[in-house]
C-alpha positions as CSV (number, residue, x, y, z in Angstrom):
1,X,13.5,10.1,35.1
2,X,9.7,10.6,35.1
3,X,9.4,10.4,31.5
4,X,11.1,6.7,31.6
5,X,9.3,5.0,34.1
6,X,5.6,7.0,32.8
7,X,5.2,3.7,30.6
8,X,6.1,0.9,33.2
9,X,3.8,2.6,35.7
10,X,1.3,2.6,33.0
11,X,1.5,-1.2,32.6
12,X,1.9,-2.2,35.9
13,X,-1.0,-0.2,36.4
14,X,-3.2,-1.7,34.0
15,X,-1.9,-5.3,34.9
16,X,-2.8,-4.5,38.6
17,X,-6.3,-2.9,38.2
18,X,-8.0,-5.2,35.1
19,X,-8.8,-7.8,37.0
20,X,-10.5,-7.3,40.0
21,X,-13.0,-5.0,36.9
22,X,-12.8,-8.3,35.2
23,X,-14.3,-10.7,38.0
24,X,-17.2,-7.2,38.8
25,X,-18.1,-7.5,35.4
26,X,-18.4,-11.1,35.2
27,X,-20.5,-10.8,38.8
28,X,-23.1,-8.4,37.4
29,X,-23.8,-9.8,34.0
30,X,-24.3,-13.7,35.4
31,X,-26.1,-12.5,38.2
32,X,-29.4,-14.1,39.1
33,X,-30.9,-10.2,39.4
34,X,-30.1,-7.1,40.6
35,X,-31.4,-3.7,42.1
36,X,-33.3,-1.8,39.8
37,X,-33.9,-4.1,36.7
38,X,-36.3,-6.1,38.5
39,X,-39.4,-3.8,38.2
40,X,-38.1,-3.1,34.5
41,X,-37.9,-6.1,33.4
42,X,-41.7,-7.0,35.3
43,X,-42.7,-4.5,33.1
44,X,-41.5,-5.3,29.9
45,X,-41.4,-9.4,30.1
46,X,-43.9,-9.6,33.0
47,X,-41.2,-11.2,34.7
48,X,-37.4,-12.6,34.2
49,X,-36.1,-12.4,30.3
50,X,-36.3,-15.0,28.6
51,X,-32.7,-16.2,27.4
52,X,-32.4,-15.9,23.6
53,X,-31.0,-18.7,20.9
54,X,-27.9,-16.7,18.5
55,X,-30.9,-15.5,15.9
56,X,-32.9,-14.2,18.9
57,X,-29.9,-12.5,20.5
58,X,-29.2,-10.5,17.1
59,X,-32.4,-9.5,16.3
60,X,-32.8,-7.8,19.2
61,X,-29.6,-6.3,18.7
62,X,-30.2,-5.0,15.3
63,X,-33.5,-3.9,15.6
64,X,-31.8,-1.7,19.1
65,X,-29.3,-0.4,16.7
66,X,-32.1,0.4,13.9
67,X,-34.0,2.5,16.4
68,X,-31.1,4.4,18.0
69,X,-30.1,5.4,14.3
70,X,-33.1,7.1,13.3
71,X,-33.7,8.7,16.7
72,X,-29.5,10.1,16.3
73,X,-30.2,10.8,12.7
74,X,-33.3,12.8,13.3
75,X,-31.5,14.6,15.7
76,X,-28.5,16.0,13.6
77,X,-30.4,16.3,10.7
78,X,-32.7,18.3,12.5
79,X,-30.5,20.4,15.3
80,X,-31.3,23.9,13.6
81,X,-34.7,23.5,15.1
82,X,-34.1,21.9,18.2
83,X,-33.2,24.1,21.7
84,X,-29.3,24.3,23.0
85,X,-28.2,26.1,19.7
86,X,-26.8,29.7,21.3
87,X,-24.5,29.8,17.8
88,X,-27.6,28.9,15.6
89,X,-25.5,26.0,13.9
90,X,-27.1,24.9,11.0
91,X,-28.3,20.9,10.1
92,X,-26.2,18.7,9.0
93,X,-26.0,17.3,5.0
94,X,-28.2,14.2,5.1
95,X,-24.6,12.3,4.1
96,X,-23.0,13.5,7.2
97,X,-25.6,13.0,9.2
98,X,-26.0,9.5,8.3
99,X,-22.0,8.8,8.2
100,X,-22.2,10.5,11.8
101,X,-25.1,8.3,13.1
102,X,-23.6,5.0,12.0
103,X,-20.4,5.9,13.5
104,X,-21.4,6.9,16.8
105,X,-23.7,3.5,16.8
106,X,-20.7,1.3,15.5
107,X,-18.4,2.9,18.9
108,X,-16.4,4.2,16.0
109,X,-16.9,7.4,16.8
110,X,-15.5,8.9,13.1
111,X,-15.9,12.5,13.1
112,X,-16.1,14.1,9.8
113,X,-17.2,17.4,11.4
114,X,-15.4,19.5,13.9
115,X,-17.6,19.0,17.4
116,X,-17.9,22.7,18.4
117,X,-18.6,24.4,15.2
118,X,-20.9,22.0,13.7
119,X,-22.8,20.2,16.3
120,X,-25.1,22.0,19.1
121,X,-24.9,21.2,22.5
122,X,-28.3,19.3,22.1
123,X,-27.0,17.1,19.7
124,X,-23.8,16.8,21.8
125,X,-25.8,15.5,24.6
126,X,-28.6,14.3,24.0
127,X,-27.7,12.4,20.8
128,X,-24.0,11.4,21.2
129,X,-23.8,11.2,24.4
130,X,-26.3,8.2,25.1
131,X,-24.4,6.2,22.1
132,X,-21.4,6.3,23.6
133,X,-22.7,4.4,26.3
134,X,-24.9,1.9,24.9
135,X,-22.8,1.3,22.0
136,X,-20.1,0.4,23.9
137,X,-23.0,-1.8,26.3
138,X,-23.7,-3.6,22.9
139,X,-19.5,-4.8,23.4
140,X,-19.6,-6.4,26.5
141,X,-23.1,-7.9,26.1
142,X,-21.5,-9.8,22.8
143,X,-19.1,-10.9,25.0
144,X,-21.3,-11.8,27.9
145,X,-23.4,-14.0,25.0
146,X,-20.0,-15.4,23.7
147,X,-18.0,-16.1,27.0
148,X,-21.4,-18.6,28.2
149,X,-21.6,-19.6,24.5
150,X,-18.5,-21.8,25.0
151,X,-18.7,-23.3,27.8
152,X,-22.1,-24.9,27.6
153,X,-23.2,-27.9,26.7
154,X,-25.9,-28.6,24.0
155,X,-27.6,-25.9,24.7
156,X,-29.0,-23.4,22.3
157,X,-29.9,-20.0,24.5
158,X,-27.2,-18.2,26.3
159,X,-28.5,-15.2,27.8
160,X,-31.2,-12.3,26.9
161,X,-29.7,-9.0,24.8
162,X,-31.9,-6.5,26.7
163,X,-30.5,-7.9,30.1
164,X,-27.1,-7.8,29.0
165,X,-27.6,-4.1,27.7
166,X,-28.7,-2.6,30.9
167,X,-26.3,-4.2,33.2
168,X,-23.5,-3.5,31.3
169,X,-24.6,0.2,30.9
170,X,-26.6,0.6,34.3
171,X,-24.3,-1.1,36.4
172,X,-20.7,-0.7,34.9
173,X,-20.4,2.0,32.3
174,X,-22.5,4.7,34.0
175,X,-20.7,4.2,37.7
176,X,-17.0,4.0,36.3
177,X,-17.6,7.4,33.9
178,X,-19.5,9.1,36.8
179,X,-16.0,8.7,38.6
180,X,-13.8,9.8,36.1
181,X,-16.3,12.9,34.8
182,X,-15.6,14.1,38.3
183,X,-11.7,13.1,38.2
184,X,-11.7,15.3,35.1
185,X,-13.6,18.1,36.4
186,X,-11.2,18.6,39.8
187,X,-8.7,19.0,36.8
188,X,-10.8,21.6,34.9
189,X,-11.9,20.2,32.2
190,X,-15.7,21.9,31.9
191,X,-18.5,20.9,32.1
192,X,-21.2,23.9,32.2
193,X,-24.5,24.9,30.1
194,X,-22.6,28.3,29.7
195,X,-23.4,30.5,26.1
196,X,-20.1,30.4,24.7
197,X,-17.6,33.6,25.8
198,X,-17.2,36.0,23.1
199,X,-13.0,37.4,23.2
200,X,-10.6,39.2,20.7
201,X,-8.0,37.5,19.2
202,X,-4.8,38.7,18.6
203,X,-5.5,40.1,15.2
204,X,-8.9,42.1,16.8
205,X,-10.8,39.5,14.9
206,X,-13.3,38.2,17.9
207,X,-13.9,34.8,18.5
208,X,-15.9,32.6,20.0
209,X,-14.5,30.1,23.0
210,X,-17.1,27.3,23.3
211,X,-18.4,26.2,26.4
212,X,-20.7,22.9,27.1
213,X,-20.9,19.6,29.2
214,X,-17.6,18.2,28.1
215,X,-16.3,15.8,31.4
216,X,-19.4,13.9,30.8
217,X,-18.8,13.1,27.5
218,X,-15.1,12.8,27.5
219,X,-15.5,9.9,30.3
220,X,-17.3,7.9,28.4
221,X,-15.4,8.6,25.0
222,X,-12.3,6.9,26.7
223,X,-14.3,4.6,29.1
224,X,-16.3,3.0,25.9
225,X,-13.2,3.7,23.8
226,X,-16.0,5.4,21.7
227,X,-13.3,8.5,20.8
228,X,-15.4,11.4,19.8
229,X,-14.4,14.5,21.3
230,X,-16.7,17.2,21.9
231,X,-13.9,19.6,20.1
232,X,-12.9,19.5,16.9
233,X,-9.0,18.5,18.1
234,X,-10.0,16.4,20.8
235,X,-7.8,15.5,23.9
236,X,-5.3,18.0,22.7
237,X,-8.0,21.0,23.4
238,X,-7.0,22.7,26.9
239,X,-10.7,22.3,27.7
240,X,-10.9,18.4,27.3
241,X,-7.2,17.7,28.5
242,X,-5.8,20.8,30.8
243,X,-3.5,18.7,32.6
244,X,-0.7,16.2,32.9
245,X,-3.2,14.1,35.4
246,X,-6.0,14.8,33.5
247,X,-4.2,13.3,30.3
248,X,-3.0,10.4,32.3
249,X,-6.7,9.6,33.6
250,X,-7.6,9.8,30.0
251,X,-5.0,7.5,28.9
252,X,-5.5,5.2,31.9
253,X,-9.6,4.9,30.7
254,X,-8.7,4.0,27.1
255,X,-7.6,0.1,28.1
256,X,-8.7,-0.9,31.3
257,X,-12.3,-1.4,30.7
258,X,-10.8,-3.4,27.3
259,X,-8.2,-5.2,29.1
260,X,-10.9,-5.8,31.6
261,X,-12.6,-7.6,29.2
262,X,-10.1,-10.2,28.8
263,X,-10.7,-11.1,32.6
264,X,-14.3,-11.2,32.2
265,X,-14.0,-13.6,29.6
266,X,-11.6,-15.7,31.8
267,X,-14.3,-15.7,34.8
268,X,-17.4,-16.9,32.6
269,X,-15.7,-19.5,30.8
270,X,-13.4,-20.3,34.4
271,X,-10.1,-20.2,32.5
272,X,-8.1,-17.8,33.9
273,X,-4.7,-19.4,33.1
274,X,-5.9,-19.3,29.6
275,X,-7.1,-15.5,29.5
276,X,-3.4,-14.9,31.0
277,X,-1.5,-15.9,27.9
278,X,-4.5,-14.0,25.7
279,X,-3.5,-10.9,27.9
280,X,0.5,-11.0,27.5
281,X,-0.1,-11.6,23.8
282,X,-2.2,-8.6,23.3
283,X,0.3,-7.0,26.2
284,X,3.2,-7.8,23.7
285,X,1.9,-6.0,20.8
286,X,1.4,-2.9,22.8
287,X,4.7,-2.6,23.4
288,X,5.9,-3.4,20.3
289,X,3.8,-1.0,18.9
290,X,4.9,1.8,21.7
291,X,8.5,1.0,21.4
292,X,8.7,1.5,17.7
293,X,6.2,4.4,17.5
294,X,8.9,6.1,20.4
295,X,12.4,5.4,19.0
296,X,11.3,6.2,15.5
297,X,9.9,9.8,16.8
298,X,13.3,10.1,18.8
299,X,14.8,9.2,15.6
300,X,12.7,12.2,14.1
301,X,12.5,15.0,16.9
302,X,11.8,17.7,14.1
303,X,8.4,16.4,13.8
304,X,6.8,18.6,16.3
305,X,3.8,20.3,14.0
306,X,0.6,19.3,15.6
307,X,2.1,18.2,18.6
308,X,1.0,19.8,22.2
309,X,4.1,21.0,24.4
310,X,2.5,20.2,27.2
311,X,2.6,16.7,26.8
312,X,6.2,14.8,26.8
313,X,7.0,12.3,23.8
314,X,6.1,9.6,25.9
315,X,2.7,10.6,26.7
316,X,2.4,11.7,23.0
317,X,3.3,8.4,21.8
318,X,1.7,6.3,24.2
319,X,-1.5,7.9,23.2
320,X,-0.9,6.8,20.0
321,X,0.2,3.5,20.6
322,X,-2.9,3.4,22.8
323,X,-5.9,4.8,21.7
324,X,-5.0,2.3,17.8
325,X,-4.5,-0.4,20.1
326,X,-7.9,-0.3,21.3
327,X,-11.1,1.3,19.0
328,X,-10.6,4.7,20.7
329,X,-9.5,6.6,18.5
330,X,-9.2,9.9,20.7
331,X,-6.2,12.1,20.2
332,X,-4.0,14.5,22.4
333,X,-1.6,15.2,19.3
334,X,-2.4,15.0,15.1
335,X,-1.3,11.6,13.6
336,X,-0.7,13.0,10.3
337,X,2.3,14.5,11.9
338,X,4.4,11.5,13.1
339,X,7.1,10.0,11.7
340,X,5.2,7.4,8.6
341,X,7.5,4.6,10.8
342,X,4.9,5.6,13.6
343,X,2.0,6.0,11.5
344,X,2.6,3.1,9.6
345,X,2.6,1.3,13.2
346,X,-0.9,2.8,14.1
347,X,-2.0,1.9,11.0
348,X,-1.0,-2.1,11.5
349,X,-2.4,-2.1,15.0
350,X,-5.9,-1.5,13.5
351,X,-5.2,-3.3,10.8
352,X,-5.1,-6.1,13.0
353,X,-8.8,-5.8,13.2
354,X,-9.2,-4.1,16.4
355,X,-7.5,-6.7,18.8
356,X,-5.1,-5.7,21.2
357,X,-6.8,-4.9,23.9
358,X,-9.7,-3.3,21.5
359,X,-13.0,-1.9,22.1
360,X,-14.8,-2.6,25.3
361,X,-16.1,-6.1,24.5
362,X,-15.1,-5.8,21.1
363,X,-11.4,-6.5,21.5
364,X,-12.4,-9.8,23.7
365,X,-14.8,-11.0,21.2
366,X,-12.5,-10.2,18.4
367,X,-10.1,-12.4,19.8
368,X,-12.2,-15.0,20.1
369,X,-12.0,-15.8,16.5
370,X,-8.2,-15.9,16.1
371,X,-7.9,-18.2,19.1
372,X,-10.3,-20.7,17.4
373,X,-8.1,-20.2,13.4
374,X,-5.2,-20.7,16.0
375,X,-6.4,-23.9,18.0
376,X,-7.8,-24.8,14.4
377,X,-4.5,-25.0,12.8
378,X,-2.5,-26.2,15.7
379,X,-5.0,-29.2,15.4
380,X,-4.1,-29.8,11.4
381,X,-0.7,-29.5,12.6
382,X,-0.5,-32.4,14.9
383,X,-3.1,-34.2,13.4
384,X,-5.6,-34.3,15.8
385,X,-9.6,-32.8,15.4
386,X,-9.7,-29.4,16.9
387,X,-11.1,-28.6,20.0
388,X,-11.7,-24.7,21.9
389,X,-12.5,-25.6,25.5
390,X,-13.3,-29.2,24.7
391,X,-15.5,-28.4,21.6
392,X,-14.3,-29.8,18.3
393,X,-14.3,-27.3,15.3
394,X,-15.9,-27.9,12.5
395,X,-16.0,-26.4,9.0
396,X,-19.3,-24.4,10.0
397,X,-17.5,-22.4,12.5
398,X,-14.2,-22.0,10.5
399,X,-16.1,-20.4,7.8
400,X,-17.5,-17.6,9.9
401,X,-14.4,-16.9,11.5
402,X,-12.7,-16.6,8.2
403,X,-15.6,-14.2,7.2
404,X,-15.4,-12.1,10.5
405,X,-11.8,-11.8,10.1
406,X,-11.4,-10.6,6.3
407,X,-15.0,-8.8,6.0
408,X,-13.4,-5.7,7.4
409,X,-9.9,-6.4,5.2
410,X,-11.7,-6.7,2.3
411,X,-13.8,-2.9,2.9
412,X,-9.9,-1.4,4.1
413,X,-8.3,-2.4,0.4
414,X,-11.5,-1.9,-1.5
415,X,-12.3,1.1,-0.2
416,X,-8.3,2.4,-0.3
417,X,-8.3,1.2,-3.7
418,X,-11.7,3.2,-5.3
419,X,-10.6,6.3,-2.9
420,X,-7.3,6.5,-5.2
421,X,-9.2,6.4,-8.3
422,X,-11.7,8.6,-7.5
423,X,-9.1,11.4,-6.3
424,X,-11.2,11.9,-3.4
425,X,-10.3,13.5,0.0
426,X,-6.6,13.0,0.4
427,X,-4.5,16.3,-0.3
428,X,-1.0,15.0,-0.1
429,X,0.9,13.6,-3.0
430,X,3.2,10.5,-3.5
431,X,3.1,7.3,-0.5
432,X,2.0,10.0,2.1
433,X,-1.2,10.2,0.2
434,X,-1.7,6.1,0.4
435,X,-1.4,6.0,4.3
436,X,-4.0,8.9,4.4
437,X,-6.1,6.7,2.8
438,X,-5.1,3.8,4.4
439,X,-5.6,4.9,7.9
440,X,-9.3,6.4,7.2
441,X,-10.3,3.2,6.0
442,X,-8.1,1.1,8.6
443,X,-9.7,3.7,11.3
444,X,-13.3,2.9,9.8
445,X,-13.6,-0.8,9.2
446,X,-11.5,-1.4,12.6
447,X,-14.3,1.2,14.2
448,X,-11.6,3.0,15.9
449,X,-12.4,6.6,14.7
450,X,-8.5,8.6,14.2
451,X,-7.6,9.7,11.4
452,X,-4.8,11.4,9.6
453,X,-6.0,15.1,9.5
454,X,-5.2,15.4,5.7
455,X,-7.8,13.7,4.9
456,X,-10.8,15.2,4.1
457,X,-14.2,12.6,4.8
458,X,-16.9,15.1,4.3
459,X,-17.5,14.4,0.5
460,X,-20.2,12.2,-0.7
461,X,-18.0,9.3,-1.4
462,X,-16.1,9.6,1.7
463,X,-19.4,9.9,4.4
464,X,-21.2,6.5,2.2
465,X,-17.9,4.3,1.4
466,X,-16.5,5.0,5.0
467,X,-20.4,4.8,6.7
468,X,-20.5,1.1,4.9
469,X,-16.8,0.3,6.3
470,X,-18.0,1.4,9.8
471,X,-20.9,-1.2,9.3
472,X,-19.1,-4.1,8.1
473,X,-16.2,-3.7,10.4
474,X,-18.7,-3.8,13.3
475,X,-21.7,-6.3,12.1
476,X,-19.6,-9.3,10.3
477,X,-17.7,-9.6,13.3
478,X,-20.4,-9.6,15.9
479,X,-22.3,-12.2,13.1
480,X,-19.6,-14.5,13.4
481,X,-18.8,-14.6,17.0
482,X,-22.1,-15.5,17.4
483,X,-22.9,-18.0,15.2
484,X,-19.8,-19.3,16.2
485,X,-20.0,-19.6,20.0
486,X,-23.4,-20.7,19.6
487,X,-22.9,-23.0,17.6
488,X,-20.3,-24.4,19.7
489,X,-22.7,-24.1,23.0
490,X,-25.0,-26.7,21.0
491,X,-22.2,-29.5,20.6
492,X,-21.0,-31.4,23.8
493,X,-17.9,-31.0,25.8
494,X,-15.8,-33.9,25.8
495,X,-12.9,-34.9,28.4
496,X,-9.6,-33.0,28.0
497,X,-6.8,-35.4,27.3
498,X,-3.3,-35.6,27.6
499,X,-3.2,-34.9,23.4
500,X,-5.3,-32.0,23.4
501,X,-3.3,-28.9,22.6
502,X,-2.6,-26.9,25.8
503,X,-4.8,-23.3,25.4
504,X,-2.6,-21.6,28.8
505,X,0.9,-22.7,27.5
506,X,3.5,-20.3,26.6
507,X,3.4,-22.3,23.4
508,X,-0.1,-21.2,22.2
509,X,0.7,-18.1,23.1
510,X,3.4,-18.0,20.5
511,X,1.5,-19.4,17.5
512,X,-1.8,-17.0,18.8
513,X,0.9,-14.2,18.4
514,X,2.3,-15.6,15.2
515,X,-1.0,-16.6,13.6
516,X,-2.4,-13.0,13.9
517,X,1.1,-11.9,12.8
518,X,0.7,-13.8,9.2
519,X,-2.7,-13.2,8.4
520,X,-2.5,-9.5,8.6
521,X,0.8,-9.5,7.5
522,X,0.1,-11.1,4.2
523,X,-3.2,-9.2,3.9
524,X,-1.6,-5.5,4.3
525,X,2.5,-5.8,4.0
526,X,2.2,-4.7,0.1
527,X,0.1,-1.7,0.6
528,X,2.1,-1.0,4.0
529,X,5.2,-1.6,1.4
530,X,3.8,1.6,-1.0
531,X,2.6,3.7,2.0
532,X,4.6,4.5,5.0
533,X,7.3,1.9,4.5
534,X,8.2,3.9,1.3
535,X,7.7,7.2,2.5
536,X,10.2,6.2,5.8
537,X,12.7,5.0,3.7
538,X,12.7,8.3,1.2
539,X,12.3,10.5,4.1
540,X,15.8,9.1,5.8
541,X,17.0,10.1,2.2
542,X,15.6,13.5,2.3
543,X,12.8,13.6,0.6
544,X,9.8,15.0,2.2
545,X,5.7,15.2,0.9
């Protein structure tokens, strides 16, 4: 009885809490100013910000994301020498190092490495750690830029990157995973400075159990849906997830601050009615994805190889269906060991390009650009010019949507495609072997950081191709929401009229579904066809890889 109302309490949860986070995150990032930034910013500007034009805006963004990278990169390329290092771990390969830097600054959070046998606690802390947070800062400011973006009026600066940063870091990520580090510790997760414990295993051979600030980093992982555990099998290690509340906190902090977002959105641009049918859309496709992910692993209940006992199907499954929803990509079971109807449904949700629900920001942002295709094509379809909150579309912004959706579709099939012919990482044979590919380059381009544990990343070709897919799956898309909400904030807002196309009908929630539904479709339905479709169908035949 628990186990069937665990997903309806989840919901109603989620539906309950988003927002009232919503409408605090919209307070702090259009506030006049705020405690604390005040002398920092009199330092740095000598006064208020200034607000920044679209250029502006990502300049400062990529010259933020250029210096965290070569501070993160020096760090792991250099951990042998720095302090924290009671096992003496080695550095890392320059090629890992640099594949682990851009994912950690992407929020992707792609671990070719296992956490505590290759990274120190140093580089744990003091260069992960801080990533998670301001990567997942770098979301919500995006949005912040986008949400006042549309609802100006020919104007051409829409807020100042550095401002945005440190509230959304200062004054919501750093509160929210204070509370839940201490959540996590009352359930005894660690969180210590302790040498690791030296014990015998069961064969006499001794071992090492590692110790280390995990809570910390594990609340922001899920809070910024950044994903990197600080051991090698994640949420499923005892000492990141000990408990059925401590997996349900976890779960909990993987889509609020996303769904959140959605709210925020709705209070910038004053459309709440609006961000309601973009929140049941992305609502939908979670349980879709949940519902087929749980019947098809009821279907299968052999499948229990990398699977933790201590967690029921449901929790298992809603992880799943979860943490590919949004651009988590934190585990408390191994994907490669679902049923390829369930994997082949993770797959498709980050196929989708990271937007149901999504990263923090991210997932908002995402969205932003298939509600303007959608109000795009409803336009063409009842012959009227296209307008998004009064603003008429024009080809400049259609072009950068269409390059911020298929950039990242383009590196998935590419990248599949020259994985294959190089032979390089997958170890299982027939369609299994496609979805392995499939899902590290879905995971990468969709910066959501699972994988299938076959795979093996930590070749040459597998750090570079899946570094590059981390970078375009991030960068085109915040490119084009920019460009595109600012170019919209330069045109004027005209009067709504009784022919404009309704944006908070249940009707435009319908084609919004739909349209999402045929782009990816068409894109990934013949590789989905040769992967786990195929290897579904000759499993219920009996035939196993």
């Amino acid at each position: 009885m628990v186990e069937l109302l665990y997903f309806p309490f989840y919901l109603g949860l989620l539906i309950l809490v988003s927002p009232f986070v919503g409408y605090y995150m919209a307070f702090v990032l259009n506030a006049k100013s705020l405690p604390l930034e005040k002398k920092l910013f009199q330092f740095l500007f000598s006064g208020a910000p200034p607000a920044q034009t679209p250029k502006q805006y990502l300049n400062s963004l990529i010259i933020f994301h250029f210096l965290g990278a070569v501070i993160l990169f020096l760090i792991l390329k250099f951990q042998n020498h720095l302090p924290m290092n009671p096992l003496h771990l080695p550095a890392m390969t320059w090629d890992l190092a640099l594949n682990t830097t851009i994912s950690f600054i992407t929020n992707t959070n792609w671990q070719a490495y296992s956490g505590e046998s290759q990274l120190t606690t140093f580089s744990q802390m003091v260069g992960l750690t801080p990533q998670n947070f301001l990567s997942a800062g770098v979301g919500i400011s995006v949005l912040a830029f986008v949400s006042r973006a549309v609802v100006s009026t020919k104007l051409n600066r829409f807020g100042n990157f550095w401002s945005d940063l440190f509230r959304s870091t200062f004054y919501i990520l750093l509160p929210i995973s204070f509370f839940v580090s201490l959540l996590l510790v009352s359930q005894g997760v660690i969180q210590n400075f302790q040498n690791p414990i030296q014990s015998l295993g069961m064969d006499g051979v001794p071992n090492f159990i590692p110790m280390g600030p995990a809570a910390s980093q594990i609340a922001i992982k899920q809070i910024g849906t950044n994903g990197g555990g600080y051991f090698g099998v994640n949420s499923a290690h005892p000492f990141e997830n000990p408990t059925p509340l401590s997996n349900f906190i976890q779960l909990f902090s993987i889509l609020f601050l996303p769904a959140s977002c959605v709210f925020l959105y709705g209070k910038i641009t004053n459309s709440f009615r609006h961000v309601w049918v973009i929140f049941f859309v992305m609502l939908s496709f979670l349980i879709l994805g949940f519902m087929g992910a749980y019947f098809s692993e009821i279907h299968h209940l052999g499948f229990w190889e990398g699977k933790e006992f201590r967690f029921s199907l449901t929790e298992s499954t809603l992880w799943l269906s979860a943490t590919t929803a949004a651009s988590n990509g934190s585990v408390n079971s191994m994907f490669d060991s679902y049923s390829p109807l369930a994997g082949g449904i993770a797959v498709f949700q980050m196929m989708l390009g990271e937007i149901i629900f999504g990263g923090v920001g991210t997932g908002m942002y995402g969205m932003f650009l298939f509600l303007i295709l959608t109000v795009f094509l409803s336009g063409l379809m009842i012959g009227r010019t296209p307008e998004y909150f009064g603003k008429k579309i024009s080809s400049y912004e259609i072009k950068w949507t269409l390059f911020g959706i298929l950039a990242p579709t383009v590196c998935i099939l590419l990248g599949s495609a020259f994985t294959i012919f190089l032979e390089s990482g997958y170890s299982a044979k027939g369609p299994h072997a496609l979805s392995q590919i499939l899902y590290a380059y879905s995971s990468a381009a969709g910066n959501n950081g699972s994988a299938f544990a076959g795979f093996s990343a930590d070749t040459l070709w597998g750090n570079l191709s899946l570094g590059i897919s981390m970078l375009v799956g991030r960068f085109s898309v915040i490119y084009a929401v920019i460009f595109v909400s600012g170019s919209l904030g330069g045109k004027v807002t005209t009067k709504s009229s009784d022919g404009n196309f309704k944006l908070d009908s249940i009707l435009f929630g319908v084609l919004l579904f739909s349209v999402i539904l045929i782009v990816c479709g068409l894109s990934f339905f013949p590789v989905l066809a040769l992967g786990p479709i195929l290897e579904q169908l000759l499993i219920n035949k009996g035939v196993f890889f």
